[in-house]
N, C-alpha and C positions, 0 to 999 in steps of 0.2 A: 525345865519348867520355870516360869518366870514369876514372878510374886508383885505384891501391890500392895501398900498402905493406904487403907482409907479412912478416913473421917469422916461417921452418916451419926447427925442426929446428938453430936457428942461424945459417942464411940467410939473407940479405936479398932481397929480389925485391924492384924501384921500378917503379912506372907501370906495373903490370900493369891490364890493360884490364877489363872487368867482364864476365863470361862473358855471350855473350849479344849482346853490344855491335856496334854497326857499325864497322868495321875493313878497311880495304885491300878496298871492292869486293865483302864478303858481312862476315861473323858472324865475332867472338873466339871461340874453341872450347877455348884453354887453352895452355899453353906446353908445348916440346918443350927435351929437352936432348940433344943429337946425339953428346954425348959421356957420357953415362947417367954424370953425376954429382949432378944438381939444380941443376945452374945452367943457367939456360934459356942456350937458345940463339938460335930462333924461336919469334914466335906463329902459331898454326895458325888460319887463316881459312878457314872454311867455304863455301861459294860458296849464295849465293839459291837456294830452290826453285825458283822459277820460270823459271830457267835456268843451273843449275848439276847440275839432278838429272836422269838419265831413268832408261829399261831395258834394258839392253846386255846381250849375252853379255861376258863376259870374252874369250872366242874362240872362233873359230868350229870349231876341231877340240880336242880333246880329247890334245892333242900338247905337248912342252914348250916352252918360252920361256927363250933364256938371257938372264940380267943382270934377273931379276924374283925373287929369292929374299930379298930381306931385307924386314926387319920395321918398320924404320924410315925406309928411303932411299924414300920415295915417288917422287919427282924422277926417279931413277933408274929404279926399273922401270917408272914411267909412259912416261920418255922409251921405252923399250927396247922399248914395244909401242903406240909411233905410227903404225899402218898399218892396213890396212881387216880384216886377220887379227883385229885386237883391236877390238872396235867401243868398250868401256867406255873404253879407256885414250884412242883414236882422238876420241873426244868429249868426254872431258876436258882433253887436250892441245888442241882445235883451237876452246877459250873464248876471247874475249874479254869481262870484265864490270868493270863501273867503271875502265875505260880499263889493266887489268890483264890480261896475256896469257900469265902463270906458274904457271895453273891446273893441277893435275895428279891424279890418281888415285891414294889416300891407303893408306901401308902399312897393315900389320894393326894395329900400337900406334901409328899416327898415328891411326887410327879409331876405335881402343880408347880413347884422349883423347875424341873427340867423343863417341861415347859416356858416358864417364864423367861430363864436362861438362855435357853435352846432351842427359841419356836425358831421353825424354819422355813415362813413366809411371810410375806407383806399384809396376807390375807386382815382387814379389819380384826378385833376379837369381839366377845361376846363380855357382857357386860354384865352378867347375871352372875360371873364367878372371879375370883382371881383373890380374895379378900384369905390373909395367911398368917397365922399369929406366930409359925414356927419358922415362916422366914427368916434372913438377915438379910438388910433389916426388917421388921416382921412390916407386915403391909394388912391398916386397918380397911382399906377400902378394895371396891370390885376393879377390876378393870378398868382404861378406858380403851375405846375403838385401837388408838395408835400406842397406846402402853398396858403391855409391853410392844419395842418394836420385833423387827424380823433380828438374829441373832447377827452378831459380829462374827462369828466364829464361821470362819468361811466352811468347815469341812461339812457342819449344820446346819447349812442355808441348805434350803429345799433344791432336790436333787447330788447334794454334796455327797462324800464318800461315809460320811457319819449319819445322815440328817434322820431326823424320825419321821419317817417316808407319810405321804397323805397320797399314798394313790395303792391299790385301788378305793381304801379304807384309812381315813386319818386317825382311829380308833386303837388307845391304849388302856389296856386293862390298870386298875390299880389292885392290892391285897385287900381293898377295905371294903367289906360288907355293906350292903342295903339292903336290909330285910331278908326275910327267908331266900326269896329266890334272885332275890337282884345283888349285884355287884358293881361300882362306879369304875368306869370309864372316863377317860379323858379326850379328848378332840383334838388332833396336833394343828387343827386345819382352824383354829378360831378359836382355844382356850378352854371351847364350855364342857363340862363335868357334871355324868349324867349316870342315874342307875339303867345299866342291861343283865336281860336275862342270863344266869352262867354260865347253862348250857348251851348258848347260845353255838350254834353250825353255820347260821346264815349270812355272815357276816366276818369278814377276817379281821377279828379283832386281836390285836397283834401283844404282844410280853415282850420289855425290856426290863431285863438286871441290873442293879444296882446295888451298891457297896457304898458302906461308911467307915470313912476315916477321921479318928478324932481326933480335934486342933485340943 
């Protein structure tokens, strides 16, 4: 694993890991700051396609969920929907991969990170979303078309051995509630972040795991 000093803003960040990189058991996806200042807190590991990813409802009724309404506490609302009610959370909670078993179902701006990190097209984005106070560094504004770009990280360019697949459905569940029966979504194909039904069948809206490791 290779590391990098950077300097954003006046900050220092040491041994951040190279987006992309192997890391705790899946993929470096980017730093979180828990306390929405720009000093990391954790790095966000992404968990292997090949068994980190399936297609889950969110839940099987369309009814709410208490202790799953934030936008950062993955851990939290993932623990809070460990029961066969949630099949997305149920299967990420119930990983173990590279001897790591703290796998969970990632908030909307922990997803919103992978994303930005890790998008895996040229595709323009959407410009209605992108705005993240838990980043590092935290990011006051939305989107533009061209930032973020498509990912450096060859294995997560679209079609690569890691990428967060946009075909047949570029659609990622997050842990974070909207209202009784909705729950946000992510769009791998263009950024934008959107409440769907949980029960949702019609549509292969897809769960990936992620893990935090903290700097």
């Amino acid at each position: 694993m290779s590391g990098i000093m950077l300097n954003i803003a006046g900050a220092t960040y040491s041994s951040v890991p190279v987006v992309g990189s192997a890391l705790g058991g899946g993929f470096f996806a980017g730093q979180i700051s828990t306390t929405a200042n720009s000093v990391a807190t954790h790095n966000l590991v992404v968990g292997p396609v090949s068994s980190a990813q399936g297609v889950y409802q969110w839940k099987t009724t369309n009814t709410s969920t208490a202790g799953t309404s934030s936008t950062i506490d993955g851990p939290t609302n993932s623990s809070n929907m460990n029961d066969a009610t949630h099949p997305a959370a149920q299967f990420c909670e119930g990983l173990t991969i590279g001897g790591f078993s703290d796998w969970y179902m990632p908030a909307s701006l922990e997803l919103e990170i992978c994303y930005y990190n890790l998008k895996p097209t040229t595709q323009n984005n959407s410009t209605s979303t992108g705005t993240n106070a838990y980043s590092v560094p935290a990011r006051a504004s939305n989107y533009t078309t061209g930032d973020p770009a498509q990912t450096s990280a060859a294995d997560f360019k679209d079609t690569g051995a890691e990428d967060y697949t946009t075909s047949p459905f570029s659609f990622y569940w997050s842990s974070t509630e909207s209202g009784a029966s909705y729950a946000i979504f992510k769009a791998f194909n263009g950024g934008s972040s959107s409440p769907f039904f949980k029960d949702n069948t019609s549509y292969s809206i897809k769960v990936r795991a992620v893990r935090r490791v903290a700097v």
